[in-house]
N, C-alpha and C positions, 0 to 999 in steps of 0.2 A: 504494500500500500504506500504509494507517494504521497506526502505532505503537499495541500495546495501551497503555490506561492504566497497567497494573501495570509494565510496561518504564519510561513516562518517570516514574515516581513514582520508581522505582530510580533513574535516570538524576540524578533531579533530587538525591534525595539525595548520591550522588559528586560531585556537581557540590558540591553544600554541604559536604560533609568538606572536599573538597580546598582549595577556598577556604577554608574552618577552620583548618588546618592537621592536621586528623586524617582523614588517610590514610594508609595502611602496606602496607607491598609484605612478604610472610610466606610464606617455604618451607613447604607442606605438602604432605603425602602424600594423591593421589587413592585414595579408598577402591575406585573400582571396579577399578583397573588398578594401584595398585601406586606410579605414576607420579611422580616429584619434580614438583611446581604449583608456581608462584610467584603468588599470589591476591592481589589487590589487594582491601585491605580499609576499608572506613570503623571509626575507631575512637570509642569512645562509653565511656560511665562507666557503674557501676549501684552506687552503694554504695560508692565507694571502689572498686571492681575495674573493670579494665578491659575491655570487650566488645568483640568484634571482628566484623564482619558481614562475610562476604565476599561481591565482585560479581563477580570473574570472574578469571579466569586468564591470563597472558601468552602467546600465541600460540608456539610453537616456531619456530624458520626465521623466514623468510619471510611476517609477516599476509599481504601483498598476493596471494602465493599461494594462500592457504587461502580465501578471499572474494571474491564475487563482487557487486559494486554492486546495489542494487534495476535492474532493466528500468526505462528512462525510456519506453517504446514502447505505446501505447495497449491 
């Protein structure tokens, strides 16, 4: 299974905040469910204000539950 391009462009970016030192871990409310997120965010500048891009959310419980490995199997 190949990684689309727009995943490792994402990917590549978290990777560069975090080595930045601009990343942020930020309580927000999931618009579809209501939900308390904690969204890990790359942070950035535009003017003096600060921007916040979110990549993705904390797993609840157990990741290793919730996900299953790619198939190594032909």
């Amino acid at each position: 299974m190949s990684i689309p391009d727009h995943a490792r462009a994402n990917f590549e970016t978290l990777v560069y905040a975090a080595t930045s030192g601009d990343l942020a871990l930020i309580e927000c409310t999931e618009i579809a469910t209501g939900e308390v997120r904690y969204v890990i965010c790359a942070v950035g500048r535009d003017d003096g204000d600060y921007v916040f891009t979110p990549f993705g959310h904390l797993a609840d419980g157990n990741p290793c539950e919730l996900y299953r490995p790619p198939d190594a199997s032909p």
